[in-house]
MARMIKOL-89865 format. One line per 3 residues: for each residue x, y, z of N, C-alpha, C, O, CB. Coordinates in steps of 0.02 Angstrom, whole numbers, plus 50000, padded with zeros to 5 digits. Glycine has a CB too. Example, Ala and Ser with C-alpha at 12.3 -4.5 7.8 and 13.67 -1.06 7.14 Angstrom:
BEGIN
50660,49716,50390,50615,49775,50390,50660,49835,50390,50712,49834,50423,50565,49776,50452 | 50642,49888,50354,50684,49947,50357,50645,50002,50394,50670,50057,50402,50704,49970,50286
This chain:
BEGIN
64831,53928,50353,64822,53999,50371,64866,54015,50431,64862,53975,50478,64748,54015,50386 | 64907,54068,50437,64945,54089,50461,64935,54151,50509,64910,54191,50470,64977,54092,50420 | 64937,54175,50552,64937,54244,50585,65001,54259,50607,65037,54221,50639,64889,54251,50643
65017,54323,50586,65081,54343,50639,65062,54405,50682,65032,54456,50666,65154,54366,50596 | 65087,54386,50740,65056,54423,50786,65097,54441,50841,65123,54397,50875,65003,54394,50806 | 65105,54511,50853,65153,54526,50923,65099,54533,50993,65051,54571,50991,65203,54612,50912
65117,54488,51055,65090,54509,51113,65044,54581,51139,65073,54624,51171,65141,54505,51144 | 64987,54586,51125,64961,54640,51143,64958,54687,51130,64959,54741,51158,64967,54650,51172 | 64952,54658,51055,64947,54730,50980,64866,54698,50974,64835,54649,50996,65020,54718,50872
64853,54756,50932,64774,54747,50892,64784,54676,50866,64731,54646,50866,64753,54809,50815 | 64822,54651,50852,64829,54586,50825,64766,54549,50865,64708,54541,50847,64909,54554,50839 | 64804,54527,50930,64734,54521,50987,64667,54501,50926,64659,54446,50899,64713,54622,51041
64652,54523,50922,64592,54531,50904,64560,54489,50833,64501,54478,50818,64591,54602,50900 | 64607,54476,50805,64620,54430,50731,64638,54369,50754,64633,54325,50713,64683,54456,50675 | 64665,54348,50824,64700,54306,50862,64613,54254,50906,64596,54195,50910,64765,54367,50924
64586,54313,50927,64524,54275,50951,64491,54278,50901,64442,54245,50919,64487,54295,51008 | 64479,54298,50842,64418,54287,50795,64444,54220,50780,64412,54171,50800,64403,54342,50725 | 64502,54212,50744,64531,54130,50731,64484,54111,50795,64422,54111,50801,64637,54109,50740
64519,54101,50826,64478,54056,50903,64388,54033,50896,64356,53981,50902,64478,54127,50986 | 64377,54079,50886,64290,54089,50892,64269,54047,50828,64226,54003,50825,64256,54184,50886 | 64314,54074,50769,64291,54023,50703,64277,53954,50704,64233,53919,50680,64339,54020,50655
64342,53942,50751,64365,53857,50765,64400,53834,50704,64436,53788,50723,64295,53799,50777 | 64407,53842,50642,64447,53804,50610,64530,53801,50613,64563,53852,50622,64427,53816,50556 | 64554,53751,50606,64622,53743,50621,64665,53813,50562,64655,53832,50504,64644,53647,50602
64729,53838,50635,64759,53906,50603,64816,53896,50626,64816,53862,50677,64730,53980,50623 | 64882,53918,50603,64963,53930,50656,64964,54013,50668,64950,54057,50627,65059,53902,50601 | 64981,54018,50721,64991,54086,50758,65041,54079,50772,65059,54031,50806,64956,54108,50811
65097,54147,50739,65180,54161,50752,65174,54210,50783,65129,54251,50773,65233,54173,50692 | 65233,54218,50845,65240,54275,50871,65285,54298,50843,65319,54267,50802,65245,54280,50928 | 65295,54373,50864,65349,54409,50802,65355,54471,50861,65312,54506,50887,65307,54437,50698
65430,54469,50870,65453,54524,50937,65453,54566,50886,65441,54555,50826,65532,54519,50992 | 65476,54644,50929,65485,54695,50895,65530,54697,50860,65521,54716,50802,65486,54737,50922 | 65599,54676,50885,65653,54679,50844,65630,54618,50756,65640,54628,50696,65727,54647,50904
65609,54580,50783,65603,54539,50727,65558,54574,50671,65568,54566,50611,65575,54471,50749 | 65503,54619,50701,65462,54654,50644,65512,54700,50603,65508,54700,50542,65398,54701,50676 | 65548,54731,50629,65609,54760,50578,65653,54739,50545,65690,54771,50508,65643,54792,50596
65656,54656,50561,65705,54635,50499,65686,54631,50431,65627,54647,50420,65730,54573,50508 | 65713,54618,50393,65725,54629,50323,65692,54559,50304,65654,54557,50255,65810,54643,50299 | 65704,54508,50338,65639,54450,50332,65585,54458,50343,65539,54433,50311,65639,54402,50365
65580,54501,50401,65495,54518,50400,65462,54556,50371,65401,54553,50359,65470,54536,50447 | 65511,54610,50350,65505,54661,50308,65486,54649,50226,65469,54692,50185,65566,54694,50317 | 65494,54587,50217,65480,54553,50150,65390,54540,50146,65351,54563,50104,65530,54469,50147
65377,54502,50195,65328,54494,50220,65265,54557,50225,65207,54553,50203,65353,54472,50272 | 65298,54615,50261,65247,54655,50284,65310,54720,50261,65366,54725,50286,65212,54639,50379 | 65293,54746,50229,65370,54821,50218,65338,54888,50279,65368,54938,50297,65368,54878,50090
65286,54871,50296,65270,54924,50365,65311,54905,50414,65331,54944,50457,65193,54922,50401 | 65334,54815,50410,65346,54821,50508,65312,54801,50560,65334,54796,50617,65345,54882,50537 | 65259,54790,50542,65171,54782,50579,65153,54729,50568,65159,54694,50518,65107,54824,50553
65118,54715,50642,65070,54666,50634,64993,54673,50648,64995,54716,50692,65091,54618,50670 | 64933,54660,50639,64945,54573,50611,64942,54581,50511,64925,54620,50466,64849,54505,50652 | 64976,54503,50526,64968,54482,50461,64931,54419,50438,64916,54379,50482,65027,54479,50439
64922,54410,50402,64881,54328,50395,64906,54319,50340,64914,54368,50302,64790,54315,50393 | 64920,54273,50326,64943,54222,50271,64909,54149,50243,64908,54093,50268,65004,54203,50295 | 64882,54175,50180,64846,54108,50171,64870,54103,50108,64875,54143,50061,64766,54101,50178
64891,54025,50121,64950,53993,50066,64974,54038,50015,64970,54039,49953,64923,53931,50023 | 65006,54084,50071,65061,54127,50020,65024,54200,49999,65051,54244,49966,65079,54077,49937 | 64962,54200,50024,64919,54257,49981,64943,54327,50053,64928,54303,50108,64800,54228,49969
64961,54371,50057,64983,54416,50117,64930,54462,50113,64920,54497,50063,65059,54453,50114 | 64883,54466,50183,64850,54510,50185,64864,54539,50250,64873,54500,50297,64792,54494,50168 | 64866,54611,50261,64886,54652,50302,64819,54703,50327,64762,54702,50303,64947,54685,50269
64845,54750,50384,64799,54798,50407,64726,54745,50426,64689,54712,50390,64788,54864,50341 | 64731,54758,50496,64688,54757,50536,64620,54748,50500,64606,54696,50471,64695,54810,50574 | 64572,54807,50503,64508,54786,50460,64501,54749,50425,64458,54704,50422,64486,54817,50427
64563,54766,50379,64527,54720,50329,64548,54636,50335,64525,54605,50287,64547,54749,50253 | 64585,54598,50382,64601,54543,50396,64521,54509,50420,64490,54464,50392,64663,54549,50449 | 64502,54546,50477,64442,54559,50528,64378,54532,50469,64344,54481,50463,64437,54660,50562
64382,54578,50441,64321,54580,50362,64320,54503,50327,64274,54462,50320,64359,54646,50281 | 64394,54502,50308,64405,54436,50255,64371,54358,50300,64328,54321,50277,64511,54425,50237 | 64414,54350,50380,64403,54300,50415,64315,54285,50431,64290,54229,50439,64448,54315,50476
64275,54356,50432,64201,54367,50432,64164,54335,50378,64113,54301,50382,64186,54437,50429 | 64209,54355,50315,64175,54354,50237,64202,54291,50226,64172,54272,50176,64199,54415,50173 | 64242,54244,50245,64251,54170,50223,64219,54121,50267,64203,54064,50253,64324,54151,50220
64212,54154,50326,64169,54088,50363,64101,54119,50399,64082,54123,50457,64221,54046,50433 | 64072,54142,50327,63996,54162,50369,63939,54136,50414,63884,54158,50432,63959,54176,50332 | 63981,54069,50428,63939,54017,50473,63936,54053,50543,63886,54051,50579,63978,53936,50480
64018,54098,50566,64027,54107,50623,63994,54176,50640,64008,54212,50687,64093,54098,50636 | 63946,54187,50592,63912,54235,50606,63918,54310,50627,63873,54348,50644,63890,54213,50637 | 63992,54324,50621,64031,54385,50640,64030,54453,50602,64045,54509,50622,64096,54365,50638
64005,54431,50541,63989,54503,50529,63934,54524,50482,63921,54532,50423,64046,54533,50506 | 63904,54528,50558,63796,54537,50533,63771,54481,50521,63785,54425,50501,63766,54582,50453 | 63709,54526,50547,63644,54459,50530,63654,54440,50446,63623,54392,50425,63541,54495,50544
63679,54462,50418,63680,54433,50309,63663,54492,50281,63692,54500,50227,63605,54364,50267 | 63607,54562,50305,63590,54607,50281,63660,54656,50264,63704,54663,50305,63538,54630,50324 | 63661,54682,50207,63691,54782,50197,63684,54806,50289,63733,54817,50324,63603,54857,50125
63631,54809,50307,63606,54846,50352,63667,54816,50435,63700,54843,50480,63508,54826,50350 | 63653,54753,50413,63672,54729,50489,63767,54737,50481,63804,54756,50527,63636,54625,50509 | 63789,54718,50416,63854,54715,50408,63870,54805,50405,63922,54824,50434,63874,54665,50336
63838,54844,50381,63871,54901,50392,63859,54922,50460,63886,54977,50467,63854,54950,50347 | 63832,54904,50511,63820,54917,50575,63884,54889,50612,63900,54919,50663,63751,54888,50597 | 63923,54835,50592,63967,54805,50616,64027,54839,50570,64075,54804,50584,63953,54729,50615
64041,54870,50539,64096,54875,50520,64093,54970,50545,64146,55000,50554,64107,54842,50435 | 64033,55001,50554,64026,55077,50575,64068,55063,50639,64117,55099,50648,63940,55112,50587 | 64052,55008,50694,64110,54997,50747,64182,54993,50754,64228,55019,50785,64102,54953,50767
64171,54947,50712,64253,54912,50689,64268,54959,50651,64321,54939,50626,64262,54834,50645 | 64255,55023,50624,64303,55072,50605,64321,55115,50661,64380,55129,50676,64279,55111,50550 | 64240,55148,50710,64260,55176,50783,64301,55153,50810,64328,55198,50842,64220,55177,50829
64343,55074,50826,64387,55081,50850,64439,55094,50817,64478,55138,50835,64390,55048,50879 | 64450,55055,50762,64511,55034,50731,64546,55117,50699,64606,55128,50699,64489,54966,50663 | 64485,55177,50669,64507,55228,50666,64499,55289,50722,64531,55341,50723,64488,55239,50613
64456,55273,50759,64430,55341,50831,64481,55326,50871,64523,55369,50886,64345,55333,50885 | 64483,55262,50894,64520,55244,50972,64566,55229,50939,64590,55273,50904,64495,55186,51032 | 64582,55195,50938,64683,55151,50901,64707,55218,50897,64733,55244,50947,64697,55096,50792
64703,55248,50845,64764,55305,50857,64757,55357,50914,64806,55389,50931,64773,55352,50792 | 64695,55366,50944,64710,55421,51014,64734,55379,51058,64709,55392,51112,64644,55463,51054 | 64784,55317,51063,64822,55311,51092,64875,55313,51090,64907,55289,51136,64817,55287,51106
64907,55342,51037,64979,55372,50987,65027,55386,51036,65073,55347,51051,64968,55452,50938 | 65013,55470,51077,65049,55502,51126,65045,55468,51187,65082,55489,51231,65030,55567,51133 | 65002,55409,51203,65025,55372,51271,65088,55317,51262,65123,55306,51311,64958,55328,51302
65102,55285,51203,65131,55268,51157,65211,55288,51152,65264,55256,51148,65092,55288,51110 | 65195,55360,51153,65262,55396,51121,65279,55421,51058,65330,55443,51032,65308,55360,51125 | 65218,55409,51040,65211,55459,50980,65235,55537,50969,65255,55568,50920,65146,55464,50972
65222,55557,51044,65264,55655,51014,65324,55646,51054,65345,55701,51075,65212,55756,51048 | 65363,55588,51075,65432,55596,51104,65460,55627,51043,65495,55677,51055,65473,55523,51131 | 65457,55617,50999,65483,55678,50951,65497,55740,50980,65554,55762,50985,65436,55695,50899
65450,55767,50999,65454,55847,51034,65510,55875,51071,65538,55929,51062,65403,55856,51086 | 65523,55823,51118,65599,55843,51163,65573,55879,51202,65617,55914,51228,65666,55883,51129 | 65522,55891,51223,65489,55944,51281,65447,55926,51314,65392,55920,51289,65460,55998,51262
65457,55909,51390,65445,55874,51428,65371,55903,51446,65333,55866,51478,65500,55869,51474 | 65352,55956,51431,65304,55993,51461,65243,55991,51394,65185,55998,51412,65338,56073,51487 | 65257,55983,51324,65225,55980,51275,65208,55894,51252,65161,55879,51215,65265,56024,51228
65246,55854,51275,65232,55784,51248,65178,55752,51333,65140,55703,51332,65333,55732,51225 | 65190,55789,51387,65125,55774,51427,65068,55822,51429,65014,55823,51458,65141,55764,51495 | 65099,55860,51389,64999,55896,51376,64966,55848,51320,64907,55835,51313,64991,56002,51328
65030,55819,51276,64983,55761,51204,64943,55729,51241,64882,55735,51236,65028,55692,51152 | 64980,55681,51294,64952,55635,51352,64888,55667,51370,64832,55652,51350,65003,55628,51420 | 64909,55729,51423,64813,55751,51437,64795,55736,51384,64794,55674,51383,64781,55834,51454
64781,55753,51341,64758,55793,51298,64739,55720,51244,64709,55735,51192,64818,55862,51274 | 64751,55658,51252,64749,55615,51247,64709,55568,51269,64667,55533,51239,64784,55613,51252 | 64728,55573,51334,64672,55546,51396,64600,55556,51402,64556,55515,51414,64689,55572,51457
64597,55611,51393,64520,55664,51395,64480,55642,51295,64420,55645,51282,64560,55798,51406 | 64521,55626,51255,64467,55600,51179,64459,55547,51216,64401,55546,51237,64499,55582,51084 | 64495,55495,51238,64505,55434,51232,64450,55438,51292,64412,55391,51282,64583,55401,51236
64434,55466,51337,64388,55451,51410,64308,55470,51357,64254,55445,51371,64413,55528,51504 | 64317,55513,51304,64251,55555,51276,64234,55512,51242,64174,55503,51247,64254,55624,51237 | 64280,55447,51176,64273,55391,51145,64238,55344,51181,64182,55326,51161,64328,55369,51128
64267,55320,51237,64247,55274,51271,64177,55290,51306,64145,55246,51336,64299,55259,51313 | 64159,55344,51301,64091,55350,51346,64046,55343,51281,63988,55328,51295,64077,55432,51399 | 64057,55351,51212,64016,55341,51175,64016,55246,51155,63968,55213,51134,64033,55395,51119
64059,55230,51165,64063,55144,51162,64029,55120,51236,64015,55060,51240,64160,55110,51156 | 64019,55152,51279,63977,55118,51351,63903,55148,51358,63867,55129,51403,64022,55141,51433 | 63876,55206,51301,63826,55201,51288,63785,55150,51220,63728,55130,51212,63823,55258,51291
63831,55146,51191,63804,55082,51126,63799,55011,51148,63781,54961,51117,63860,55074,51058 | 63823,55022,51223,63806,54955,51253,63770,54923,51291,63764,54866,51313,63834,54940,51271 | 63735,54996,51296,63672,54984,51332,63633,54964,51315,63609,54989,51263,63646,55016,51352
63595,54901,51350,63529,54844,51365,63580,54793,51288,63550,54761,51245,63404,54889,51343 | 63654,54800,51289,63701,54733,51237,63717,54716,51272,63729,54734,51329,63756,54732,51184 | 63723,54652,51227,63811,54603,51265,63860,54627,51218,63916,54642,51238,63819,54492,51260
63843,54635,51145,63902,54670,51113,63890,54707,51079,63830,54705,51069,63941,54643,51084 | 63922,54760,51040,63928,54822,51005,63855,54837,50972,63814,54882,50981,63989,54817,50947 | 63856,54783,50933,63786,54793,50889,63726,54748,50903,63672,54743,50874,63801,54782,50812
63743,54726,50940,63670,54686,50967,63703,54583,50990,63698,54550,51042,63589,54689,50867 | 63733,54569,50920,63747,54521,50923,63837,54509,50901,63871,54545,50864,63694,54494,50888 | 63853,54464,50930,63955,54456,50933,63968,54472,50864,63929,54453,50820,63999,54359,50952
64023,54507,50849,64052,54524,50786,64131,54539,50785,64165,54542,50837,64015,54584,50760 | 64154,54547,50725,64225,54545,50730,64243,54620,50767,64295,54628,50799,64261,54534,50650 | 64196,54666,50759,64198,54737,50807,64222,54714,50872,64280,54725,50889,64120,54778,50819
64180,54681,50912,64220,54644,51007,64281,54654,51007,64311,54707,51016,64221,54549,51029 | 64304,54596,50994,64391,54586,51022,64432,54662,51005,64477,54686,51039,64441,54510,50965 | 64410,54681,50961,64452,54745,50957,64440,54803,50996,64486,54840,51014,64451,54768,50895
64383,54814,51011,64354,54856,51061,64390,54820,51132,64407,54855,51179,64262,54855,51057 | 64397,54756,51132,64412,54721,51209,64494,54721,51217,64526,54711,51268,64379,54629,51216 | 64529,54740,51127,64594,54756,51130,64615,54828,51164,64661,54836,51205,64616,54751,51062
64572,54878,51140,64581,54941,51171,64573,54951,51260,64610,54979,51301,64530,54984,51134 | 64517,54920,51267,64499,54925,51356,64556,54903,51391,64573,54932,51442,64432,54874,51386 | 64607,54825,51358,64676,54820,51389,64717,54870,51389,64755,54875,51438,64710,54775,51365
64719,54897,51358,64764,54949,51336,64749,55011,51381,64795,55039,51410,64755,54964,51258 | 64695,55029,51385,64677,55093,51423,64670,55066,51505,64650,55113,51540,64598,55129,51390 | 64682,55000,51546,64678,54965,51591,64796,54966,51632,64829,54963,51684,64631,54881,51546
64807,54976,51525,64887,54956,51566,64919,55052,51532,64974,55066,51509,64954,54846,51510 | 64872,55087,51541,64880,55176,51540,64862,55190,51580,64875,55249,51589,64853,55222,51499 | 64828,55165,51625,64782,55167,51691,64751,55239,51683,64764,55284,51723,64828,55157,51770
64695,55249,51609,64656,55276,51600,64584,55260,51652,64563,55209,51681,64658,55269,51537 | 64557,55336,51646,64508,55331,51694,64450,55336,51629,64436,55365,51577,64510,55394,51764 | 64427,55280,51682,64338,55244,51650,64303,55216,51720,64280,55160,51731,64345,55154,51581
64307,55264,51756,64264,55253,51788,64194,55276,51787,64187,55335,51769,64287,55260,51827 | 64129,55237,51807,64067,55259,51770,64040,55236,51727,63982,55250,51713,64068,55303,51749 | 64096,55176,51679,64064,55149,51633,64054,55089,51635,64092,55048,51608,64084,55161,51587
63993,55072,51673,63994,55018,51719,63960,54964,51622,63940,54907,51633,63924,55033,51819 | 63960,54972,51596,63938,54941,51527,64000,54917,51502,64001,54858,51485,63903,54991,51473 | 64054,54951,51495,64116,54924,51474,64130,54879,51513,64140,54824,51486,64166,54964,51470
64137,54883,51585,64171,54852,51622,64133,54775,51608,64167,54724,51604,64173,54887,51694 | 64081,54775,51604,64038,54712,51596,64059,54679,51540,64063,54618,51540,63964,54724,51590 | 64074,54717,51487,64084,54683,51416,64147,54664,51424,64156,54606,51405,64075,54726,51348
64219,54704,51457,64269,54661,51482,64273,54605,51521,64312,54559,51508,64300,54689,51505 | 64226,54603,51582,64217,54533,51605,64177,54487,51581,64176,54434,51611,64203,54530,51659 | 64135,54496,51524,64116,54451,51472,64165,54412,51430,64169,54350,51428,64082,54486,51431
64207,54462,51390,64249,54441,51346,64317,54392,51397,64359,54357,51370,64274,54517,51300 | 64313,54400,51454,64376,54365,51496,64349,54299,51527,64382,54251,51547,64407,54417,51561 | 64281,54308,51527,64239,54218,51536,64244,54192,51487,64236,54131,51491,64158,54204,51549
64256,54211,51433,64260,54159,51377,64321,54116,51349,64379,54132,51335,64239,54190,51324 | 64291,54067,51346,64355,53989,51337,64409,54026,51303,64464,54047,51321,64328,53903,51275 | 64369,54029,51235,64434,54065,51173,64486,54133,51189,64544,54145,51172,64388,54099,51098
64440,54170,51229,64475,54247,51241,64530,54195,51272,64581,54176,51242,64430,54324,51301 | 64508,54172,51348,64559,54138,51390,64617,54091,51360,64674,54099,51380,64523,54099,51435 | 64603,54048,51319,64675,54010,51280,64712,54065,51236,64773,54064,51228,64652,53939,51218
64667,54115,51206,64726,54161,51167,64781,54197,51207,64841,54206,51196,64693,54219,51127 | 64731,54221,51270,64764,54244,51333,64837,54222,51363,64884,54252,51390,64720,54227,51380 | 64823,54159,51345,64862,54101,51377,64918,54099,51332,64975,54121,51344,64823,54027,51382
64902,54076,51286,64962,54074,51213,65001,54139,51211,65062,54135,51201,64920,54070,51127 | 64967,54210,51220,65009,54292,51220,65054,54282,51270,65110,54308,51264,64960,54368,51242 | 65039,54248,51321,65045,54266,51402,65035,54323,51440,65060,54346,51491,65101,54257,51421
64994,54339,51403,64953,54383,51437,64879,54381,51491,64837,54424,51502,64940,54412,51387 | 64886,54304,51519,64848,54281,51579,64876,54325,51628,64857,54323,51686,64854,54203,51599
């Protein structure tokens, strides 16, 4: 099993679930320029990562990588207690981020440099800042009296703990959400977060 993964993409997050599983995996990094070649492009025709590769089988997009690694090693307990009930509770998250937050960070990004108007691509930004501060206050109330999203660790975490980096290097304001902040210094005590850390270089 394979991951390809660029430094401090949602990847992150497919990067520590491997970790947490424990079974033996290879993790490739893949710069930007390299996601646009025509080799990688064979691979993935978006450009994007992550990808996972298991002997040859290419599965792409985020969720559903997250889902598969959950649904093959249900030992690691990642997604739900075994119930309908508990697994759709974990994936109602893992869509809040992967579809609420992930893209309201588009225009911090550079998403409307398109525009050419210096005065319209930093109102996206406000205007950006302020979902993304309104998102996040609904993820630091679901965390109240947790350690994680839904009660117990799931493949939802790391991706939620991918976004908080992200809104940490936008130097978005979260201040107040003294629940997040806890679940980030949770997720940064842990062995696995810390060696993936290490391997990104992103220590």
């Amino acid at each position: 099993m394979k991951l390809y993964y660029s430094p401090n993409t949602c990847a992150l997050a497919d990067h520590i679930v491997l970790e947490w599983i424990g079974k033996p995996y290879e993790a490739q990094r893949v710069s930007r320029e390299e996601r646009g070649s025509p080799e990688f492009r064979k691979i993935n025709p978006a450009g994007a990562v992550p990808v996972l590769d298991v002997d040859g089988w290419i599965l792409t997009q985020n969720a559903a990588i997250l889902n598969y690694l959950a649904d093959i090693h249900p030992e690691a307990k990642l997604g739900g207690d075994g119930s309908a009930k508990g697994r759709a509770e974990v994936n109602r998250w893992l869509a809040f981020v992967n579809s609420d937050v992930h893209p309201a960070f588009k225009p911090l990004f550079g998403s409307t440099g398109y525009l050419e108007d210096a005065a319209a691509i930093e109102k996206s930004k406000t205007h950006a800042r302020a979902v993304l501060r309104t998102l996040f206050a609904r993820a630091d109330e679901q965390l109240q009296g947790r350690d994680w999203l839904t009660g117990a660790r799931s493949i939802a975490d790391p991706y939620l703990y991918v976004v908080l980096r992200w809104a940490k290097g936008q130097n978005l304001d979260l201040d107040g959400f003294a629940q997040l902040a806890k679940f980030k210094e949770r997720m940064e005590a842990d062995p696995a977060v810390q060696k993936v850390l290490r391997e990104q270089g992103l220590d």
